[in-house]
ROKE-965605 format. One record per residue (C-alpha): residue number from 1; x, y, z. Coordinates in steps of 0.001 Angstrom, whole numbers. Example, Ala and Ser with C-alpha at 12.3 -4.5 7.8 and 13.67 -1.06 7.14 Angstrom:
REM ROKE-965605
<pt seq="1" xx="12300" yy="-4500" zz="7800"/>
<pt seq="2" xx="13670" yy="-1060" zz="7140"/>
***
This chain:
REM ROKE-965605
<pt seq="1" xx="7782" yy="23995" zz="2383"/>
<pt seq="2" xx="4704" yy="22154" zz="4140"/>
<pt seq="3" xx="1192" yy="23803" zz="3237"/>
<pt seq="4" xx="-1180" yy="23819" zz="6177"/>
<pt seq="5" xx="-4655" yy="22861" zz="5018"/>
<pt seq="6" xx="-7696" yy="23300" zz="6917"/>
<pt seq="7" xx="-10298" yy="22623" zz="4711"/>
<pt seq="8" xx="-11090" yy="21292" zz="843"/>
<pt seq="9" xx="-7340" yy="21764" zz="-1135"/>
<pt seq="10" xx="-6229" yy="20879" zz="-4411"/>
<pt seq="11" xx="-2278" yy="21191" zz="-4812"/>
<pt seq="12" xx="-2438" yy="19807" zz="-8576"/>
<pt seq="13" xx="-5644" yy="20986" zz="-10088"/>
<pt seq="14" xx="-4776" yy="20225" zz="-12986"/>
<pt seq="15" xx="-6495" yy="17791" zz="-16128"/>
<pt seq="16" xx="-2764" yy="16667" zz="-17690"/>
<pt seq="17" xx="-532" yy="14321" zz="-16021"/>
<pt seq="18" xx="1941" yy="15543" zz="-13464"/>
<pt seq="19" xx="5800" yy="14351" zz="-13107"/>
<pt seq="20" xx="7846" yy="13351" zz="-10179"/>
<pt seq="21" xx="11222" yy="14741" zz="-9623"/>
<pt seq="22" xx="12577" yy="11748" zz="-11386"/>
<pt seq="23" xx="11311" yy="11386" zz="-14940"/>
<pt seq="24" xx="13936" yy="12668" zz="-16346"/>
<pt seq="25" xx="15669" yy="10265" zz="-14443"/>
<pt seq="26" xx="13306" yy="7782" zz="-15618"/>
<pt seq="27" xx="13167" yy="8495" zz="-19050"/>
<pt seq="28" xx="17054" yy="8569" zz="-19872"/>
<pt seq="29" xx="16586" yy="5222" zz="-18288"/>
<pt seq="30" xx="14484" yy="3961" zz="-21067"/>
<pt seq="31" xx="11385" yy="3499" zz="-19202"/>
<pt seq="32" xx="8419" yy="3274" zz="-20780"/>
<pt seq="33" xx="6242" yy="6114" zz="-19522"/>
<pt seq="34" xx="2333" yy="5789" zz="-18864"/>
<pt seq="35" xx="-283" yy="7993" zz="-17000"/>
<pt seq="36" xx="-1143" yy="6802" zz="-13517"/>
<pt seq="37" xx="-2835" yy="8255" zz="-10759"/>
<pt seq="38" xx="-2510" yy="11644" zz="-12485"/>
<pt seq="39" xx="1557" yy="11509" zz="-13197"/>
<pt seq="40" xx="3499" yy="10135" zz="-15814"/>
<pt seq="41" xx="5036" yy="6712" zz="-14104"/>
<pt seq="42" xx="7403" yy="3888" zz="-15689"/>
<pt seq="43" xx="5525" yy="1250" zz="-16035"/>
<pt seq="44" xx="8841" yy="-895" zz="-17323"/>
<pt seq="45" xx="12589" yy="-679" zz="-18026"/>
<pt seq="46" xx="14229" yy="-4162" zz="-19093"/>
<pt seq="47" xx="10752" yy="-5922" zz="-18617"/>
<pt seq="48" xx="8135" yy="-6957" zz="-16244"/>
<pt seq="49" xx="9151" yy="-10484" zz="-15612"/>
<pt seq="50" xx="13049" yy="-9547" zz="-15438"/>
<pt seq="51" xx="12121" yy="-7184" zz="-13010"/>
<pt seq="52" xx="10145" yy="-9003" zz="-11071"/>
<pt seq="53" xx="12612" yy="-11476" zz="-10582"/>
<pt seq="54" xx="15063" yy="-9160" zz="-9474"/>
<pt seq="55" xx="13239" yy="-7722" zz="-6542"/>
<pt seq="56" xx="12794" yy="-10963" zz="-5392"/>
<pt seq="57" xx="16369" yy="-11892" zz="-5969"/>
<pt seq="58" xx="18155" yy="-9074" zz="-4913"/>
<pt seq="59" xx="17118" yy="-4908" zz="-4427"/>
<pt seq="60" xx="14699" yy="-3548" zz="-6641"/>
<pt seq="61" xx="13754" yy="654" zz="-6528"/>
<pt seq="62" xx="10515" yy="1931" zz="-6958"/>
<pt seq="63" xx="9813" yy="5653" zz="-7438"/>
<pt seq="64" xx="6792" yy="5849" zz="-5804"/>
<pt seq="65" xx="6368" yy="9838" zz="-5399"/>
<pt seq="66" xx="3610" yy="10155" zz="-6510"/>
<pt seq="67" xx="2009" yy="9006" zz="-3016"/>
<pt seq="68" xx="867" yy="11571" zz="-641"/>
<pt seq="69" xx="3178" yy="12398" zz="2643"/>
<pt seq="70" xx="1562" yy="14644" zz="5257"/>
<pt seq="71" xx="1866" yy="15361" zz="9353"/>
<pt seq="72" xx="-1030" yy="15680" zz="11531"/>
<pt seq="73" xx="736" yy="18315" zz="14644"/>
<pt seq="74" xx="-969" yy="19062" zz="18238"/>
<pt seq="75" xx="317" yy="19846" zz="21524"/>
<pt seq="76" xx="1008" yy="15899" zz="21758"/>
<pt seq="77" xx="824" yy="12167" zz="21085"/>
<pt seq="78" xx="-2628" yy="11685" zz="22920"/>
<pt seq="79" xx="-4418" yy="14199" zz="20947"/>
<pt seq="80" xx="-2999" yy="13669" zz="17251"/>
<pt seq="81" xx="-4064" yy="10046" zz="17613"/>
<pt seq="82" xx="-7593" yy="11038" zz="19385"/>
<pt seq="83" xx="-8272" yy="13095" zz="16372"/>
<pt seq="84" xx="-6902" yy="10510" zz="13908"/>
<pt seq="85" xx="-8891" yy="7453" zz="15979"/>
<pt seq="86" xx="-12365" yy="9276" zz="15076"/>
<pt seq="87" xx="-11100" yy="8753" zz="11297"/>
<pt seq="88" xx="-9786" yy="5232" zz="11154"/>
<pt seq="89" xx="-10025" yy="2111" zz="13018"/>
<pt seq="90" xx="-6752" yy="1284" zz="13897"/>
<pt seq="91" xx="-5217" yy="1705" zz="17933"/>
<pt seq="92" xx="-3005" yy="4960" zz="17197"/>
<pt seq="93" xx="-2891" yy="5643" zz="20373"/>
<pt seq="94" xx="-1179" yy="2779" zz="21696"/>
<pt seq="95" xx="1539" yy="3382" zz="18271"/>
<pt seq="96" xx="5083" yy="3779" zz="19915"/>
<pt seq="97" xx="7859" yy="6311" zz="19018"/>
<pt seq="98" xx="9480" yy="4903" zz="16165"/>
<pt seq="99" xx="6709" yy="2397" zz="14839"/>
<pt seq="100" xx="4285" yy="2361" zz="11855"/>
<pt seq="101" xx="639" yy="1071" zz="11113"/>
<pt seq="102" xx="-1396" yy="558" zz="8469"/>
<pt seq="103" xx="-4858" yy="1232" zz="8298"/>
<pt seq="104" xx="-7881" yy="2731" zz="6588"/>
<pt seq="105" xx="-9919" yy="5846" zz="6724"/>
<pt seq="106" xx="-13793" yy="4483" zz="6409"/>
<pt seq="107" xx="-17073" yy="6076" zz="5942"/>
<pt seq="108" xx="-20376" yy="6170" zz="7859"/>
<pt seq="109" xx="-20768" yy="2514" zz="6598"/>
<pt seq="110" xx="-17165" yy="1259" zz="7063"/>
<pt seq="111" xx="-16518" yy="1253" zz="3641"/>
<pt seq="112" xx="-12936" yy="2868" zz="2637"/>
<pt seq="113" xx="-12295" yy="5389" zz="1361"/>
<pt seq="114" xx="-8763" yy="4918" zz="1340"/>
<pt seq="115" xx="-5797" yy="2584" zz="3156"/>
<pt seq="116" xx="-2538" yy="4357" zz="4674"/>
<pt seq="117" xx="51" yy="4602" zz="6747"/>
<pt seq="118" xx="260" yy="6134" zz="9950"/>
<pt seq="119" xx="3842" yy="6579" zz="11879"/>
<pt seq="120" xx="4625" yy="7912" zz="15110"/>
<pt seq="121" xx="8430" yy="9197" zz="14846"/>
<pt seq="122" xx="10708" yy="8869" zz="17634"/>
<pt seq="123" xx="11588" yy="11879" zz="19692"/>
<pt seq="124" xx="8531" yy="13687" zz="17569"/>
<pt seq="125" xx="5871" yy="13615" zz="20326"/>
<pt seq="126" xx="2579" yy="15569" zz="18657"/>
<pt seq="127" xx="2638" yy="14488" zz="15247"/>
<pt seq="128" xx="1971" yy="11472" zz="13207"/>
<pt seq="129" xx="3148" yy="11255" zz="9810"/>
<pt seq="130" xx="844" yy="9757" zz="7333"/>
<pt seq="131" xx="1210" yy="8117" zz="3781"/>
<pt seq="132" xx="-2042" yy="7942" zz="1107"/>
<pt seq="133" xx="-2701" yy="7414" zz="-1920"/>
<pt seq="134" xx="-1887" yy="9437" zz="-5343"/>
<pt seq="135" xx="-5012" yy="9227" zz="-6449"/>
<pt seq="136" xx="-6856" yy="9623" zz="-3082"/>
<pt seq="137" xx="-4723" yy="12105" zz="-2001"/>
<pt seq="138" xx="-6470" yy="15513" zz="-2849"/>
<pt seq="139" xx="-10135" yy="14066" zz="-1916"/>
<pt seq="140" xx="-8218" yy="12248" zz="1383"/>
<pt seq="141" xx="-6632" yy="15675" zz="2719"/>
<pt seq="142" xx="-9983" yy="17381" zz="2269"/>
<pt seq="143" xx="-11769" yy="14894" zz="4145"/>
<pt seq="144" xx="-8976" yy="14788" zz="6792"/>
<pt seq="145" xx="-8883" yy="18576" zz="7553"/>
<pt seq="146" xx="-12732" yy="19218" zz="7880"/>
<pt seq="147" xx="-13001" yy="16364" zz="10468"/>
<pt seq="148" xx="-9807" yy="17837" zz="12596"/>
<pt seq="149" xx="-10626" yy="19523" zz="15979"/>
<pt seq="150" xx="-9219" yy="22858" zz="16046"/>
<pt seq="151" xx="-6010" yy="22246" zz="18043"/>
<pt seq="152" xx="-4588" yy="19784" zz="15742"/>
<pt seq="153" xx="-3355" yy="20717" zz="11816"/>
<pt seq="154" xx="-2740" yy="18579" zz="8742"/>
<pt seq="155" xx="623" yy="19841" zz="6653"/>
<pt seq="156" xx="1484" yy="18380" zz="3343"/>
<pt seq="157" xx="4874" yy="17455" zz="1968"/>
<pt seq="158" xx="4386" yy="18858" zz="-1313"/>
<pt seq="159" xx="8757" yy="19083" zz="-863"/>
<pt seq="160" xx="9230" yy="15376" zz="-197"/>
<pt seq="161" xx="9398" yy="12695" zz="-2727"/>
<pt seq="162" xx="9375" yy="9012" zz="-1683"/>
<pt seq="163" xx="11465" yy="5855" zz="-2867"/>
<pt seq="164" xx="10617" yy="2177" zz="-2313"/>
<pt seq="165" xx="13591" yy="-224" zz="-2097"/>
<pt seq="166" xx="12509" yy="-3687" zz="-1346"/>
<pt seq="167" xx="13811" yy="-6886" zz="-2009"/>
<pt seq="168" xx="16543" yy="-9176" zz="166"/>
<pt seq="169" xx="19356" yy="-7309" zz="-149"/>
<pt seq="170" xx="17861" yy="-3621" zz="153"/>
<pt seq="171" xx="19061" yy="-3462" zz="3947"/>
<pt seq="172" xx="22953" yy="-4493" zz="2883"/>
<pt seq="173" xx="22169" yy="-1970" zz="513"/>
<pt seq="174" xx="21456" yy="889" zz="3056"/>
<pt seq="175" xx="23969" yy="-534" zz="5628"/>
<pt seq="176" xx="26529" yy="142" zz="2455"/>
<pt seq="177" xx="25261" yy="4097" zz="2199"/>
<pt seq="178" xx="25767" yy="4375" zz="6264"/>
<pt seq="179" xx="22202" yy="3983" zz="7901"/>
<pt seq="180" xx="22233" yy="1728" zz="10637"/>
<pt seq="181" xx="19278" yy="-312" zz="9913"/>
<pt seq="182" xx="20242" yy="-3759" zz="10289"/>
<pt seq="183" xx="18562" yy="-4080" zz="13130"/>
<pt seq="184" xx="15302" yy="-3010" zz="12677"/>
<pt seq="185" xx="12158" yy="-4434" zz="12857"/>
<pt seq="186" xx="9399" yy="-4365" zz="10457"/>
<pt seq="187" xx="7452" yy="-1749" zz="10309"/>
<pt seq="188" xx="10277" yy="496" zz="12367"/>
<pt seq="189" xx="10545" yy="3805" zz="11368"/>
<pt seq="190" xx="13195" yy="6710" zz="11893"/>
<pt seq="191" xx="15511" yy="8980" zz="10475"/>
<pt seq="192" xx="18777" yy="8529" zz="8310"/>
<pt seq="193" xx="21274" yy="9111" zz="6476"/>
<pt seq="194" xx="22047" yy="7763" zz="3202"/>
<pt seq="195" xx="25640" yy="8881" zz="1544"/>
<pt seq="196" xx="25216" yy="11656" zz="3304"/>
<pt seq="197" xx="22014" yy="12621" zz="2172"/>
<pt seq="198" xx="18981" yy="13225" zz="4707"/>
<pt seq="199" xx="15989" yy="11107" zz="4725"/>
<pt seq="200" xx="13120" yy="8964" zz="6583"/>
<pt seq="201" xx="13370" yy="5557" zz="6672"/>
<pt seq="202" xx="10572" yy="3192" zz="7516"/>
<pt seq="203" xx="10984" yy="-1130" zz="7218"/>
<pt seq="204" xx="7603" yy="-1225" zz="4855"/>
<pt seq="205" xx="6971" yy="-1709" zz="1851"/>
<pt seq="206" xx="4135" yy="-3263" zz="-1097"/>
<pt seq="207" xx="6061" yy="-6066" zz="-2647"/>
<pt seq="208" xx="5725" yy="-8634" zz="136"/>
<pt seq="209" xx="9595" yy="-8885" zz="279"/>
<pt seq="210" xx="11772" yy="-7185" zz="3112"/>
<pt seq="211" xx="12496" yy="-3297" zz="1897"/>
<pt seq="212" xx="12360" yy="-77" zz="3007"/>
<pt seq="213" xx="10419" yy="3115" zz="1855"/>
<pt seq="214" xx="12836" yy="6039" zz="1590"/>
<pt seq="215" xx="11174" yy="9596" zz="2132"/>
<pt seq="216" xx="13736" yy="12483" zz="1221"/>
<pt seq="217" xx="13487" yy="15779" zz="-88"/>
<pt seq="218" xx="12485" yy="16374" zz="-3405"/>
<pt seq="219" xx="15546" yy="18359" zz="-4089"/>
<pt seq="220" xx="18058" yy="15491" zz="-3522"/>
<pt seq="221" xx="15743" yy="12957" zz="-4537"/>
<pt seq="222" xx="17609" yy="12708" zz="-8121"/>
<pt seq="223" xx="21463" yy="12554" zz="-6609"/>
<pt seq="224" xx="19968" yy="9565" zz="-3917"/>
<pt seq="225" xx="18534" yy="8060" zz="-7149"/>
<pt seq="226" xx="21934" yy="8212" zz="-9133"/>
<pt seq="227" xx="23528" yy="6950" zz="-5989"/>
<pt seq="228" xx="21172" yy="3845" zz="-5225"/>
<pt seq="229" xx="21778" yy="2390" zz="-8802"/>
<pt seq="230" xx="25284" yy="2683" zz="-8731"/>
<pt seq="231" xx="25038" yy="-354" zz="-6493"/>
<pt seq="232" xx="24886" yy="-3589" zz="-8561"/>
<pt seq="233" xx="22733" yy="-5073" zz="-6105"/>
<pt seq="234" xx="19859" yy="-2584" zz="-7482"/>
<pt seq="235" xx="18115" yy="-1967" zz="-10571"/>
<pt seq="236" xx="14876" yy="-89" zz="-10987"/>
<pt seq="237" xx="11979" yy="-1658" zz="-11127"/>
<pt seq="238" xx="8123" yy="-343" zz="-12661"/>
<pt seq="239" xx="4804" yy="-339" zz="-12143"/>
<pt seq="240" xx="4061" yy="-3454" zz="-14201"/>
<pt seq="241" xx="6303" yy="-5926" zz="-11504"/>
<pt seq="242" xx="4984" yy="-3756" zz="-8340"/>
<pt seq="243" xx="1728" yy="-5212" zz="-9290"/>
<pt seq="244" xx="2357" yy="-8329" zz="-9791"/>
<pt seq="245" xx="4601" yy="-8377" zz="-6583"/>
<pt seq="246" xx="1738" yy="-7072" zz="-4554"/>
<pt seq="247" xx="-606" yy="-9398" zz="-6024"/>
<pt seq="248" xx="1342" yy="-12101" zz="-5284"/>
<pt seq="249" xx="2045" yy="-11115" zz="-1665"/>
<pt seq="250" xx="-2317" yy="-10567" zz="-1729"/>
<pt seq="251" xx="-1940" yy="-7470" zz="-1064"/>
<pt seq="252" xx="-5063" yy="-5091" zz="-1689"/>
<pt seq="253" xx="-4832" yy="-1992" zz="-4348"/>
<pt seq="254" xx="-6928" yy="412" zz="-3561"/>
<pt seq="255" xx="-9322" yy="1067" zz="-6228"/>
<pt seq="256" xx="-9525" yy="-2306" zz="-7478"/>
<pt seq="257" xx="-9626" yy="-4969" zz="-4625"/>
<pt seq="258" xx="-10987" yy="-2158" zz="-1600"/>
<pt seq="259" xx="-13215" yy="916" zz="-2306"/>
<pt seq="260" xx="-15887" yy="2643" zz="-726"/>
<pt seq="261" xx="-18230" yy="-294" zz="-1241"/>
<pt seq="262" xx="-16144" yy="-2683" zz="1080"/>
<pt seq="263" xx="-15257" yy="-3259" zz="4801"/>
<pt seq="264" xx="-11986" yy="-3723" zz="5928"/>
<pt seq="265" xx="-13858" yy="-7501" zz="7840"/>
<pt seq="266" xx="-14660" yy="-8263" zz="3771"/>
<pt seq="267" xx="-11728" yy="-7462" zz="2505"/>
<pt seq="268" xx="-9664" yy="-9691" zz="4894"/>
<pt seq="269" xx="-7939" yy="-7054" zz="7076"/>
<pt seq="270" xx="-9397" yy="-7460" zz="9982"/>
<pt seq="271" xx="-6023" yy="-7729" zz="11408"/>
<pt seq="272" xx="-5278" yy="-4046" zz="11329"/>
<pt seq="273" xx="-8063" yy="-3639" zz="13536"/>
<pt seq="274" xx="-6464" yy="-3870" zz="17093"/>
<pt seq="275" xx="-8661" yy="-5262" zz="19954"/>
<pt seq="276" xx="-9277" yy="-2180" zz="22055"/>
<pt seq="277" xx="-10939" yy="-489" zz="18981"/>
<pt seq="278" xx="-12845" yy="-3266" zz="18252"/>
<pt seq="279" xx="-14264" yy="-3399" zz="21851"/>
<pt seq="280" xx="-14399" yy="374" zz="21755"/>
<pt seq="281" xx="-15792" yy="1637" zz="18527"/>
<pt seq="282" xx="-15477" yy="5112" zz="17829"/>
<pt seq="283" xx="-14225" yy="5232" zz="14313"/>
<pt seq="284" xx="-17002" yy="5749" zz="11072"/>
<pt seq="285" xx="-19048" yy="3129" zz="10228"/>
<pt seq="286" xx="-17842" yy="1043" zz="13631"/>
<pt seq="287" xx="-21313" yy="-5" zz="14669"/>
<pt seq="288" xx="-21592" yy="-2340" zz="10928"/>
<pt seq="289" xx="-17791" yy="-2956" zz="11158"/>
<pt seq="290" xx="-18253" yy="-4736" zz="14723"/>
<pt seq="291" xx="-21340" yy="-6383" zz="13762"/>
<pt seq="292" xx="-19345" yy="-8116" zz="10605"/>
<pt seq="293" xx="-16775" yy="-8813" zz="13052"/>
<pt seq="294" xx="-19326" yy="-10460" zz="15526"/>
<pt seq="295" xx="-22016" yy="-11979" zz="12778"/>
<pt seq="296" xx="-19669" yy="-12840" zz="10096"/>
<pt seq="297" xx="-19990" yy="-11326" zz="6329"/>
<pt seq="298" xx="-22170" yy="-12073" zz="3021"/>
<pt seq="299" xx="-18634" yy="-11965" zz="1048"/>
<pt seq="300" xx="-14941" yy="-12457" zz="1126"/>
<pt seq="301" xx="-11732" yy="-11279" zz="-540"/>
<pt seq="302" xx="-10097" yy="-14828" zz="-1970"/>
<pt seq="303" xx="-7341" yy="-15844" zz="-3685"/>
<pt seq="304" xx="-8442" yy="-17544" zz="-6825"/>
<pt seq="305" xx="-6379" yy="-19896" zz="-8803"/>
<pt seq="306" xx="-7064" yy="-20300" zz="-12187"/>
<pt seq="307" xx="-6477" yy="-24268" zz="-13490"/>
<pt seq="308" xx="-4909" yy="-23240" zz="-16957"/>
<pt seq="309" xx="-2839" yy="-20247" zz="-18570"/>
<pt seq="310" xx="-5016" yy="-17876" zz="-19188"/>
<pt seq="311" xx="-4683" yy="-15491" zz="-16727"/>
<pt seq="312" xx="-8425" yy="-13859" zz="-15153"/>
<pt seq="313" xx="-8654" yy="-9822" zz="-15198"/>
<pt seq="314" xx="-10485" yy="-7518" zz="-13118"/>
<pt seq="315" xx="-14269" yy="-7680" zz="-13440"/>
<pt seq="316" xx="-14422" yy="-11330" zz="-14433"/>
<pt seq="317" xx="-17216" yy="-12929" zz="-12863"/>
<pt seq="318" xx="-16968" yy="-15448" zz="-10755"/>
<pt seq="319" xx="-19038" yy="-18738" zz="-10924"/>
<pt seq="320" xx="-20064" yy="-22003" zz="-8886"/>
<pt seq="321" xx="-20008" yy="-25232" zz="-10343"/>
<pt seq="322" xx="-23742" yy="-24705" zz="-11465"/>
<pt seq="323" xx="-22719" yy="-21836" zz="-13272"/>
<pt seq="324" xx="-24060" yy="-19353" zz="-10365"/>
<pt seq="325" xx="-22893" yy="-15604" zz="-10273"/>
<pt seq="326" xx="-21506" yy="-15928" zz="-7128"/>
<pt seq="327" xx="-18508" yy="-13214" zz="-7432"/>
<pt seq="328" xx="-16215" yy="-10822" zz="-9059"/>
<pt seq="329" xx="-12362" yy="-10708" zz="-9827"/>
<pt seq="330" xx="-10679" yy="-7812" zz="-8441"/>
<pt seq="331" xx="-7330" yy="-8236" zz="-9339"/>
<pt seq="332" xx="-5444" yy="-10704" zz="-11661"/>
<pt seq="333" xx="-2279" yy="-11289" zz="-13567"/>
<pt seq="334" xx="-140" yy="-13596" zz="-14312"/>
<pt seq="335" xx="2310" yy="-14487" zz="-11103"/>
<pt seq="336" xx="6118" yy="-15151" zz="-12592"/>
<pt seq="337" xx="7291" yy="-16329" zz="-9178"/>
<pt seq="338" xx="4249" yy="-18657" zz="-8903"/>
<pt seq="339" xx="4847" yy="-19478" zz="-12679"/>
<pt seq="340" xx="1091" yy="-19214" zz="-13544"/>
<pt seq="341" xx="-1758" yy="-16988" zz="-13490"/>
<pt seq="342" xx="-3495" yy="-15718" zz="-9706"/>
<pt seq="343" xx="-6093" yy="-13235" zz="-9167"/>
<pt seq="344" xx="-7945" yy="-12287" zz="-5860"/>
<pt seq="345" xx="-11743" yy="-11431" zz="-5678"/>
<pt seq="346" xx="-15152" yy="-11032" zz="-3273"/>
<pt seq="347" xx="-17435" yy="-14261" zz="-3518"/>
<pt seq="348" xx="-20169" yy="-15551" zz="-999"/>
<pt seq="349" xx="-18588" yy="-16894" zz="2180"/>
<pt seq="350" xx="-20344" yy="-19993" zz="1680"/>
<pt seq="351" xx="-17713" yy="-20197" zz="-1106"/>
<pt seq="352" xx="-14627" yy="-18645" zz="380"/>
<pt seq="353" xx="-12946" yy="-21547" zz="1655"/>
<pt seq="354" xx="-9892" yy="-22776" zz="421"/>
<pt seq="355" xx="-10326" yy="-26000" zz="-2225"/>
<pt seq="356" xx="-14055" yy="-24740" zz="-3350"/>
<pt seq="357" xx="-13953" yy="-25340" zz="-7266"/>
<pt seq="358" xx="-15130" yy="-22241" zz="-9432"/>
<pt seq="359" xx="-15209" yy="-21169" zz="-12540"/>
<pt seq="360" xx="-14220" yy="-17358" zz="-14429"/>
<pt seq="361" xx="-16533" yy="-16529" zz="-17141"/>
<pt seq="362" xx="-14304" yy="-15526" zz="-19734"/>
<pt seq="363" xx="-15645" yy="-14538" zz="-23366"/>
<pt seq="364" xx="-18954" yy="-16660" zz="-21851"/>
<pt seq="365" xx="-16971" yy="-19848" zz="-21055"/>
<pt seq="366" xx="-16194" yy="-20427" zz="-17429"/>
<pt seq="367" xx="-12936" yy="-21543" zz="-17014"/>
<pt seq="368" xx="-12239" yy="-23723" zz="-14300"/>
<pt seq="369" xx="-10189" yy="-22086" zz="-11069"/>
<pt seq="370" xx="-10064" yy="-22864" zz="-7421"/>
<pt seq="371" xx="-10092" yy="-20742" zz="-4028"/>
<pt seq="372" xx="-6795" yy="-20417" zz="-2252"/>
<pt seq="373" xx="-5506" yy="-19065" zz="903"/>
<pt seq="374" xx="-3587" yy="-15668" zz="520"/>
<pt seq="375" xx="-473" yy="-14862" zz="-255"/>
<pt seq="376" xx="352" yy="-17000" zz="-3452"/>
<pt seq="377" xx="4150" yy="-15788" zz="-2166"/>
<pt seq="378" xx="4728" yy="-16407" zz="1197"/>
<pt seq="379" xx="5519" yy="-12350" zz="2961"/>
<pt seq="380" xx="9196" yy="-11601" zz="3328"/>
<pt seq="381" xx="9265" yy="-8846" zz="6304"/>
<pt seq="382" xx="11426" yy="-8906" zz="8701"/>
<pt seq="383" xx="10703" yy="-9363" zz="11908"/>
<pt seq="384" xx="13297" yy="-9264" zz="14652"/>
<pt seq="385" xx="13600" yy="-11986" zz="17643"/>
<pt seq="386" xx="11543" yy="-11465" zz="20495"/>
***
């Protein structure tokens, strides 16, 4: 069932980690189980770098459940995406039936305080689906419903878990099952069938490869599981390679590389920001977000490069060649398709382009690294001919 929620709501109050639907699944797998974001999650099966390799190669799945799904319903399109626009900055108005954005719910100072995704599904005029966070979720729906005008309601999908499949051959996959999906577009969204199973497709995903993300009920969840790996295209794939696939494709994890602390102009995603809400305003914390946008910032989100093996972890600081604190490492790991170690970070703009030599202070020695443009991994998505 959906729960309607119109004010401060806690579906998992609860101190111990939480399971999906699938770790069972997961564990007669021989994944190796950690907490994260408040549920147990596989962090590997055969290995990080194996797995890694396959997404790239072929169709790796993620069981990423653990993310929040939830509707936002009104009388119609104009009015869910009025009451969403005074929350975030992107143009939800302007999203069409069967299309999907990403974008960011900010504070009075246009810092976030989480990213998402917002869809619009076709023939569904009055309510936008939305995907957060696991570990924003509970503070994210409380914040959501006590900003809502009256005539619009937030429901969560406590009944729907959600799968990731991503990787070249995850739309032969689904074109196998019976969805007709070939032709999408990135960032298309709709409903499907998959061996005969019901479920919500959209062309998205965090591994900068093509993919899909699979929303289906949590009762069937299992059986579309079982079914998906049958395919020899597919293996399953954990949390250890859908970090280092994201960070890779630069993408930001919320938490580590955007918080409440930074703007969506410092963090580089200024692009998700369309014009007529940059003209217009109107969403928290617009007034600094437009003046970053107009004046430039103090600091950027970089790729960093480090010169040797050794890869540079979250909170390293970040150097100039004088020694300087000029920055901090957000996020960092070694990159197997790069074949080295990469990390992204915030330093001084004065520092932030591409080439500028640096160094990450690591046990008190700064290592020597350079700045360099984002992704390591060129993106994947697929985008159809215009």
């Amino acid at each position: 069932m959906t729960t309607p929620v119109h004010g401060d709501h806690d579906p998992h109050h609860s101190a111990a980690p939480l399971k999906t639907p699938l770790y069972d699944a997961h564990v007669a797998l021989g994944a190796r189980m950690v907490p994260f974001a408040g549920y147990y999650m596989p962090v590997q099966y055969e290995g990080i770098l194996a797995e890694h390799a396959h997404c790239r190669a072929a169709a790796g799945l993620f069981d990423v459940s653990h993310m929040g799904q939830a509707t936002l319903r009104g009388a119609d399109h104009a009015t869910v995406a009025g009451a969403l626009e005074k929350l975030v900055p992107a143009d939800v108005l302007g999203l069409e039936p069967g299309r999907q954005r990403y974008s960011q719910l900010l504070n009075e100072r246009g810092g976030i305080l989480d990213d998402l995704m917002v869809h619009r599904a076709p023939g569904a005029d009055g309510t936008l689906g939305l995907v957060v966070n696991a570990a924003c979720k509970v503070a994210d729906y409380a914040h959501i419903a006590a900003r809502l005008p009256g005539d619009v309601l937030l429901e969560i999908h406590e009944e729907r878990a959600l799968l990731a499949l991503q990787g070249p051959e995850a739309v032969n996959v689904l074109v196998s099952l019976g969805a007709d999906v070939a032709g999408w577009d990135f960032m298309q969204v709709g409903p499907a069938s998959l061996a005969g199973i019901p479920v919500f497709l959209s062309r998205s995903g965090y591994t900068g490869e093509d993919g899909f993300e699979i929303s289906v009920h949590a009762d069937t969840v299992v059986g579309l599981w079982q079914v998906l790996l049958r395919d020899p295209r597919v293996k399953p794939i954990g949390l250890g390679a859908r970090d280092s696939l994201r960070l890779e494709g630069g993408l930001c994890l919320y938490g580590h590389d955007i918080d409440e602390t930074t703007t969506p102009v410092e963090a580089g995603l200024l692009w998700s920001i369309q014009k007529r809400r940059r003209e217009e305003g109107g969403f928290p914390g617009a007034d600094i977000v437009r003046s970053q946008i107009a004046e430039g910032v103090a600091r950027k989100r970089v790729g960093i490069k480090p010169d040797g093996r050794a890869p540079a972890r979250d909170g390293t600081e970040i150097v100039d060649e004088n020694g300087v604190a000029i920055g901090t490492v957000t996020s960092g790991g070694f990159g197997p398709t790069v074949g080295g170690p990469v990390a992204m970070g915030y330093v001084a703009a004065v520092h932030a382009r591409p080439g500028t030599r640096v160094g990450l202070v690591v046990r008190g020695k700064a290592l020597p690294a350079e700045i360099v443009s984002l992704p390591f991994v060129p993106a994947r998505f697929h985008r159809a001919p215009k």
